[in-house]
N, C-alpha and C positions, 0 to 999 in steps of 0.2 A: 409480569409485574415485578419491580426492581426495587424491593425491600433494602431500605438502606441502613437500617437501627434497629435495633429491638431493646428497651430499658425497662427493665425491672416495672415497677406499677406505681400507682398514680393519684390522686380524690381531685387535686387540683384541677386536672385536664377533662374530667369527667364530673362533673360535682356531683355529690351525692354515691357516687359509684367508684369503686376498686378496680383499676383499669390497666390495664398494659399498653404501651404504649410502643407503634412502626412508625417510622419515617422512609419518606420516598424521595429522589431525590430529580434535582431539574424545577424549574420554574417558571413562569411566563409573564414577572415582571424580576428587576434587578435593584428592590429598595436597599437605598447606601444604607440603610438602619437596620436593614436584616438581621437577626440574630443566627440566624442558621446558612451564613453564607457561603461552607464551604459546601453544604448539599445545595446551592443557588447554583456556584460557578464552576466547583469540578465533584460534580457526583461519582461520576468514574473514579474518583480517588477513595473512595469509599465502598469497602467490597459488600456485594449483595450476598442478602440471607436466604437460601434455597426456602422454597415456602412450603417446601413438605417438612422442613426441618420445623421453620415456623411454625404451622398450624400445629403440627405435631406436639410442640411448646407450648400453643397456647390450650390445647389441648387437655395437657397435664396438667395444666394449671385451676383450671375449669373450676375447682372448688373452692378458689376462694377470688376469682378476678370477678366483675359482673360483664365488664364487657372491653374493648378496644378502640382506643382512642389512633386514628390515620392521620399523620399530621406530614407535614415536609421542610423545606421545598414547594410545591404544588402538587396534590394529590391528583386533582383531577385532569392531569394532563396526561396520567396513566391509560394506555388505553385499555391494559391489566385491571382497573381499579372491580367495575362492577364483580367480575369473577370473582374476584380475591375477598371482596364483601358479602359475595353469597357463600363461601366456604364460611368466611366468620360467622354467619348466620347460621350455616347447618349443624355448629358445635354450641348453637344456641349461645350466642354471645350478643349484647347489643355491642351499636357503633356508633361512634363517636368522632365527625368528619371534620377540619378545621382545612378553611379555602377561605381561597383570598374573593370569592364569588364572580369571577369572569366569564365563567363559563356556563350559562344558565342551562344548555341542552344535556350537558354531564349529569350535571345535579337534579334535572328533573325527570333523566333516564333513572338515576337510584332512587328516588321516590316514589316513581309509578310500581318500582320493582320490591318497592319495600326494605331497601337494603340498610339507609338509616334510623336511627332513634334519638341521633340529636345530633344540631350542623353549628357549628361557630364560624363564624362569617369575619374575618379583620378588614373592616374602613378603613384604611390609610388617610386619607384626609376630604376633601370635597373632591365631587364627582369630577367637577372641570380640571382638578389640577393634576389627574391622575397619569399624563405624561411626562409630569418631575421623576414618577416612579420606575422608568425605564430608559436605556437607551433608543427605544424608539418611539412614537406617539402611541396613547393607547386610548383604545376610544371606551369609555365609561358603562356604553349602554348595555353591556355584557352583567356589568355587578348591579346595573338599575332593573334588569331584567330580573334578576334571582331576589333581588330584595319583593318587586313584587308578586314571584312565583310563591315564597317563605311566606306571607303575609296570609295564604290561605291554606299552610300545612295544618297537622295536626302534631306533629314530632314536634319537641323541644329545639326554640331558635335560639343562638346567642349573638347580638353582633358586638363587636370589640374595637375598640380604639386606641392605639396608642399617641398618647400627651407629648409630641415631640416639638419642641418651640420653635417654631415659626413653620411646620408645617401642618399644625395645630392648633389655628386662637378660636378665641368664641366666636369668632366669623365662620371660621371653621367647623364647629360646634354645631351652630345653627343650622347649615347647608346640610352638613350631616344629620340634623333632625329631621328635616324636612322630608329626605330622604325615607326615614325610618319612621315615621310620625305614627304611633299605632303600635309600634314592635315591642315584645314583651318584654326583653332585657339587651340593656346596653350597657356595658361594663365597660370605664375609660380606665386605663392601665398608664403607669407610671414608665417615662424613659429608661432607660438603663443604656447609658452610652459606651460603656468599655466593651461591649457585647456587637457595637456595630460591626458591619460587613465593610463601609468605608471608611479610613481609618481619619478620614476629615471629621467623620460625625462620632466620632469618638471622646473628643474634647467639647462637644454640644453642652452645657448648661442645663440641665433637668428643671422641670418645673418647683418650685416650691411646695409643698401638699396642700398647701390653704390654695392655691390657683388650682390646681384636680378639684376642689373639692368646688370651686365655683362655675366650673364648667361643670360638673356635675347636677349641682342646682340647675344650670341652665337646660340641660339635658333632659332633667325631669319633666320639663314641659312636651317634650316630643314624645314621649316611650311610657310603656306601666311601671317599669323597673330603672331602676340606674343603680351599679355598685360601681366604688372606686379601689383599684388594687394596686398594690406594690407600693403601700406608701405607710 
């Protein structure tokens, strides 16, 4: 397992809960909007944290974190990942897993094993256009799969959107409900272009808050929850 970050602690990444926060690094899609693009394209640039050194941290910490937020990159491309979530579990910590959901067999191996207690899921935009997000074609039915494997967990779901214009309209909105139609919280997040991975979509245009806030209404229709963030 190839621990790339360890930062300080967290409510936001965890809601409700005091969390610490690893990143992993590597990924199996290359979105030009990434915010975390150098663990995207050179993770190797980035030295790993021994994870006896790790757990041993979080460890210490124990009294006052509730649990551990795995984010990346792509977590679940680790083939490290389950191990590394049952050590977090044996220090009695929850988890807290953030994927891009492509890989339904990953996430349903930590499920049956119990190693989650809450999954945030990021949409990127509608299922069919999920090839803009790579250099190569990517076929969709991986994140259609996990949405309906999520639909009948019991752990705490979040899916998430980020509002990026024109890979994002109420067209967009819609297909992504349909999707989700059912799901307990869908939270659309606000652009943040100086943060992109390419440096085209950097000068992108952010939405206005009053257009978050009408894809939001629209959103209500699909889901039991809708929050809008970063605005």
């Amino acid at each position: 397992m190839s621990i790339k970050g360890f930062q300080g602690t967290s409510l936001l990444d965890f809601p409700g809960r005091v969390a610490s926060l690893v990143f992993t690094g590597g990924c199996n899609l290359t979105c030009p909007f990434c915010h975390n693009g150098g663990l995207v394209l050179e993770p190797d640039g980035y030295p790993d944290i021994p994870l006896d050194e790790l757990l041993a941290d979080l460890k210490a910490r124990r009294n006052f974190i509730d649990g551990v937020v795995v984010s990346g990159g792509e977590p679940t491309i680790e083939a490290g990942l389950p191990a590394f979530l049952a050590e977090l579990k044996r220090l009695d910590l929850q988890v807290k897993l953030d994927t891009n959901g492509l890989l339904p067999k990953v996430i349903a191996h930590l499920l049956e094993h119990h190693l989650l207690d809450y999954i945030a899921v990021d949409i990127k935009t509608s299922p069919e256009r999920y090839s803009e997000l790579h250099s190569v074609a990517v076929d969709p039915a991986g994140l259609i799969a996990t949405v309906e494997l999520l639909s009948q967990v019991a752990i705490e779901v979040e899916y998430r959107t980020t509002c990026i214009p024109g890979l994002v309209t109420r067209q967009e909105i819609d297909a992504i409900g349909d999707l989700l139609r059912g799901a307990p919280l869908w939270v659309l997040q606000q652009y943040v272009a100086e943060h992109a991975m390419d440096t085209d979509w950097q000068g992108l245009e952010k939405y206005p808050p009053e257009q978050l806030q009408q894809f939001a209404a629209g959103a209500q229709e699909y889901v039991q929850q809708v929050q809008v963030r970063g605005i």
